[in-house]
Structures are given as C-alpha cells and as structure tokens.
C-alpha positions, -999 to 999 in steps of 0.1 A, spaced: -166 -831 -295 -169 -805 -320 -198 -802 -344 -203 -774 -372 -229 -772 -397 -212 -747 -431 -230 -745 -467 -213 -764 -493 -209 -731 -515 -177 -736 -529 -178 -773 -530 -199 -775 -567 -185 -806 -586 -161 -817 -559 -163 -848 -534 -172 -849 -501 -145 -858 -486 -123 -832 -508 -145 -806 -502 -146 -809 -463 -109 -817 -461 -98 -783 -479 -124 -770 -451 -115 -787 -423 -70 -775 -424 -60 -795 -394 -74 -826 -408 -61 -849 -435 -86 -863 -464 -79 -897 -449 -90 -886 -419 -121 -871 -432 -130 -902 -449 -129 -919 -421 -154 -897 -403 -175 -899 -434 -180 -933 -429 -182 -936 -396 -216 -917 -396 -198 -883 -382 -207 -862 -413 -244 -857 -419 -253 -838 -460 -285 -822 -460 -295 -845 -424 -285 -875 -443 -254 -897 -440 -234 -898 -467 -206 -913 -489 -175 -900 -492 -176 -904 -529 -209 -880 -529 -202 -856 -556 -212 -819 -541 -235 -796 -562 -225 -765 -541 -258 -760 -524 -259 -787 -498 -260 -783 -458 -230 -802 -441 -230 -813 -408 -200 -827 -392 -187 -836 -356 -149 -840 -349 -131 -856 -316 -112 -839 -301 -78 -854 -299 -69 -881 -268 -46 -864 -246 -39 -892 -228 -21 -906 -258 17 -894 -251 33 -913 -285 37 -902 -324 40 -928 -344 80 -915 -365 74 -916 -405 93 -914 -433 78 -881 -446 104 -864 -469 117 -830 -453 131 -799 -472 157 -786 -443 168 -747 -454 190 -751 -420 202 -769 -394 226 -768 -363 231 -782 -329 195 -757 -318 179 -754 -348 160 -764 -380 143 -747 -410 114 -765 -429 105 -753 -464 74 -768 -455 52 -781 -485 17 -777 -490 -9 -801 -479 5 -813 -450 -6 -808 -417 18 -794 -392 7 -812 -360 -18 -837 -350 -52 -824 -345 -89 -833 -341 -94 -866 -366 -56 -867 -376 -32 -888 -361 -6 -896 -385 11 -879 -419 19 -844 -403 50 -827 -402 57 -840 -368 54 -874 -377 82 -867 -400 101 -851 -376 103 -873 -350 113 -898 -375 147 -881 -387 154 -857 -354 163 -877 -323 156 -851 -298 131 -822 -303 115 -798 -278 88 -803 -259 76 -770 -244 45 -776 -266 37 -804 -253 36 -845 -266 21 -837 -295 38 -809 -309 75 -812 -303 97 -788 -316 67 -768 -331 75 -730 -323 51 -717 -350 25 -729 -370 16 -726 -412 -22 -735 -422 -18 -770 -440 -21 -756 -473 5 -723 -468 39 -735 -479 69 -722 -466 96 -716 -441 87 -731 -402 115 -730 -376 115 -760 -356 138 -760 -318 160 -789 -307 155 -787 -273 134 -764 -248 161 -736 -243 164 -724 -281 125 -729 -281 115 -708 -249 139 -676 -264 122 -684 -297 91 -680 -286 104 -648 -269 111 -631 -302 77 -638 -317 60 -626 -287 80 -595 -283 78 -592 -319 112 -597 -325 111 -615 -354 100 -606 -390 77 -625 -416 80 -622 -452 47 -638 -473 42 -638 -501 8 -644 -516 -16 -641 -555 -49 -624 -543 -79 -614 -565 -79 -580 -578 -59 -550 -578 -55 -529 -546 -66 -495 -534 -30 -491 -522 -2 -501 -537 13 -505 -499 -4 -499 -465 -12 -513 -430 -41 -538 -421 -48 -530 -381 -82 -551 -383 -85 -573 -347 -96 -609 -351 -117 -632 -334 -131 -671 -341 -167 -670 -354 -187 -684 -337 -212 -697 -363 -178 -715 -377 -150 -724 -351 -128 -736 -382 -133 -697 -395 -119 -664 -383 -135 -630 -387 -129 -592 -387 -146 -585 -350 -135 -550 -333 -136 -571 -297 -110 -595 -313 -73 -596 -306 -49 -573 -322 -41 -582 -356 -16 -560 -378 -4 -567 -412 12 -546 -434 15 -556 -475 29 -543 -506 11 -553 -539 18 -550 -573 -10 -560 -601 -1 -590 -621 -22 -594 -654 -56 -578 -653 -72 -598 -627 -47 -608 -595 -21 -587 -579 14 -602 -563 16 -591 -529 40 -593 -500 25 -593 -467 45 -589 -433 26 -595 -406 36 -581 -371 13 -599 -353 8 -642 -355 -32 -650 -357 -43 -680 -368 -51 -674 -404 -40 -641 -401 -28 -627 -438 -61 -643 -451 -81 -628 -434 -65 -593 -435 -64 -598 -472 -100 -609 -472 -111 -577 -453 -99 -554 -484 -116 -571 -509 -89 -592 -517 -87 -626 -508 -61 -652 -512 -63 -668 -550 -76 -703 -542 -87 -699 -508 -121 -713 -505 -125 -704 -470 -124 -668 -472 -139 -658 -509 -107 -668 -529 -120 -697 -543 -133 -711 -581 -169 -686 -575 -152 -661 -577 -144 -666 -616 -177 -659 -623 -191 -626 -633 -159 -622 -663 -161 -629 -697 -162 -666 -704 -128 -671 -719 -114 -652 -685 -139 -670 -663 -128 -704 -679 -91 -695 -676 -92 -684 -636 -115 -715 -631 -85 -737 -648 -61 -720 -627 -73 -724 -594 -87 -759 -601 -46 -770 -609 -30 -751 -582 -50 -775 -556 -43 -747 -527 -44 -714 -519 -17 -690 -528 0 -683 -502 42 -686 -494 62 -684 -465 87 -667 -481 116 -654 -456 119 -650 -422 147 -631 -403 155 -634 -362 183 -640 -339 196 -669 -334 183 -685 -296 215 -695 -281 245 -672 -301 222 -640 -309 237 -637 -344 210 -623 -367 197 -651 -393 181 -644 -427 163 -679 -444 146 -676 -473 122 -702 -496 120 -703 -532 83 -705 -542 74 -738 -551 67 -749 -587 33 -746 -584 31 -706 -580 52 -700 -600 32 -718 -631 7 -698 -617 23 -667 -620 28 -668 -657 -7 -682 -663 -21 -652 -649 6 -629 -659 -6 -634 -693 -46 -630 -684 -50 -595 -694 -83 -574 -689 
C-alpha cells in the first residue's frame, strides 16, 4: 500500500472526491469515492465523506492498494475511441481527456484499455496483462495522440525509437504568463518527490529530462506554447514548464491552478478563475507525433486537432488583455 499525506491548497470550494481525483491522475473519481468510503482517506485525521466540500486549508491523508497482480483479466468496455490510424500493426488514439490510460492503484475499469480490448482482438502484450498494446503513456487529463501496437513485434521496434530517441513529440500547451524566451531548451533532470510519490520535481540527481518549447504570448496573461520534448518523464512538459515560472493553465498539481488568479485586478482575476473552472483540465495537447513505421520503416506524420475545449479557451483568453 501507498499512503501520502498533501495540503488541500488548491481544493477551496471543490469536493473531496473531485479534489483528490484531479490529484490522484491514475485513478478515476469512482475510484476515489470508493476509497473515501471505505475509511482509506483520512481529512484533517478524520474520516470523511466524499461529498465534504474543501475549504483549501485541510490535511488529506489517503492510502491506495496497489493493484493485484495476480489478476490476469480486463474486463472489454464500450468506451468510444477516436482512431487517427490504423493498419494490420498499428493504431492512433486521439485520446480524450479524463480518462485514464491503464489500470492503476484503485482503478480497475473505464481506462483506455478497457476500451481497447473491447474493439481490438489482438493487442501486445510486452507490457504486460494490464497494459496491452500501451507503448506510451498521456497523464489522464493531457489529450492527445497515443500510439498503440498490435502485436509484440511493432511494439518492441516502437519502443526502440523512443528509447533511442527516434521519434518526435509535438505538445502543445496554455501556460501562465509570458516567457523570458520566446524559444529555448529546458535540460532540468527529474526525480519523484519523496514527500509526494504522485509528484515530480526539478532534482539535479534525477534523470535526464530535456524539453525544448517555443512560445508566443496570447492576451496579456497566458502564452501558447509548443513544447517538444526529447526525452519521456512522467509528467515531463509540466514540470519543465513549472520550472520557468510557467506552469500549465489549469494544472493544479504544479502551480497552474484557480490560485493563481489571484493577485490581478478583480475583473481579470474573475475571468481566469471562470476559465479554468470550465476547462475542467489542464491545458495540455498531444498534438503531432512523427516516427517510422515498426514493420515497413516508412516515415509517419499524425496529427490531432485540439479539442473543443482549448480552443474556447483560446479565444477567452485571447481577448483578456493587460
């Protein structure tokens, strides 16, 4: 088992069990309920409901199982898939936000697997039971492109490419604020905190992490940026973008979320608040990826359109000018 204790500082007017879902990525809010109330999530030392509406200064305790691996069977569900591409070897997810890629601690069911096994008859299984066909990996709320192998030989050179860093990574992202640099190179190695093992931190005895980006402002208060990363740590982008001073719009974990509207003039404060409150995610986009295909080598370009969602964003702050 797994237990944590993290300060409810972003959590101010939300639920429990919202709060500690958006918190906890590889774990869905059913899930969460369901540790709620089985006496697994402790506020302030005391159990609590997962209706318990957060004031944003509370203590949260919570312990998480860690998955059975003795179980060797995912239950196939009917979980609507966006396929960019697909052949005898392959498939492209535009992968939506808020769903889980695998099963993790507390999750079972609704991931992206589930709904693979459902509509693919044979996947890979290099990764194991519980991850077939899973190459790579998006953080439930990043939406985007994931490419997903058929069988174990397009998935061993696939996972060739990314290691030899064959393959390039298009994000695209809203942060907070403008930037130093229009374009530069984040070389900032990351490790897994250890006061938070759902967290990841700048740490100079970490692994190498490299990103490189290329911003440009949009209204007076966020900037667009394209990230590329060259190297595939968990949480990777948001924490590089973190680093400089500017995180992720929406992203609670690492400073992007609704606090950080505070400080601007009401009417701007009120707007950002609004903003980040209807986007329900952080903004971040798996935009295009480009590799070679595993079995004929021929290079492949997929790309995603950004989903609704940012793109309302984009013109609500687009017209928030300082």
């Amino acid at each position: 088992m797994t237990t944590a204790t993290i300060l409810a500082k972003n959590g101010s007017n939300k639920r429990l069990d919202k709060f500690l879902s958006d918190y906890l990525e590889e774990s869905s809010r059913d899930s969460v309920k369901k540790m709620i109330l089985a006496g697994m999530v402790f506020v302030n030392g005391e159990k609590a409901k997962p209706s318990l509406v957060l004031q944003g200064t509370e203590k949260i305790s919570y312990t998480i199982n860690k998955l059975d691996k003795t179980l060797d069977h995912i239950e196939p569900e009917d979980i609507d898939l966006d396929i960019l591409f697909e052949d005898d070897d392959i498939i492209a997810i535009n992968k939506s936000s808020g769903i889980t890629v695998h099963p993790g601690a507390g999750q079972k069911d609704g991931t992206l697997v589930n709904g693979l096994v459902f509509h693919f008859n044979k996947l890979s299984n290099l990764n194991g039971n519980f991850r077939p066909g899973i190459v790579h990996r998006l953080d439930k709320n990043t939406s985007g492109i994931m490419i997903i192998a058929k069988n174990n030989n397009a998935h061993a050179k696939l996972s060739s490419q990314f290691e030899k860093r064959l393959i390039n990574k298009q994000y695209f992202a809203v942060t907070w604020g403008s930037f130093n640099n229009q374009q530069g190179e984040i070389n900032s190695p990351i490790s897994r905190s250890k006061k938070d093992p759902t967290s990841f931190i700048i740490d100079k005895t970490g692994k190498e992490a490299l990103t490189n980006y290329y911003s440009k402002q949009l209204g007076g208060y966020t900037s667009e940026v394209k990230f590329e990363p060259k190297t595939g740590r968990t949480h990777q982008i948001r924490v590089h973008a973190a680093s400089l001073g500017n995180p992720i719009f929406g992203d609670e974990k690492y400073g992007g979320g609704a606090r950080r509207s505070k400080g601007f003039l009401p009417e701007v404060s009120k707007q950002l608040t609004l903003s980040i409150n209807k986007l329900g995610r952080h903004a971040l986009h798996a935009k295009k990826i480009t590799f070679s295909h595993p079995i004929n080598n021929k290079p492949i370009t997929i790309s995603a359109d950004l989903p609704k969602e940012l793109n309302q964003l984009i013109n609500e702050l687009n017209n928030l000018n300082a």
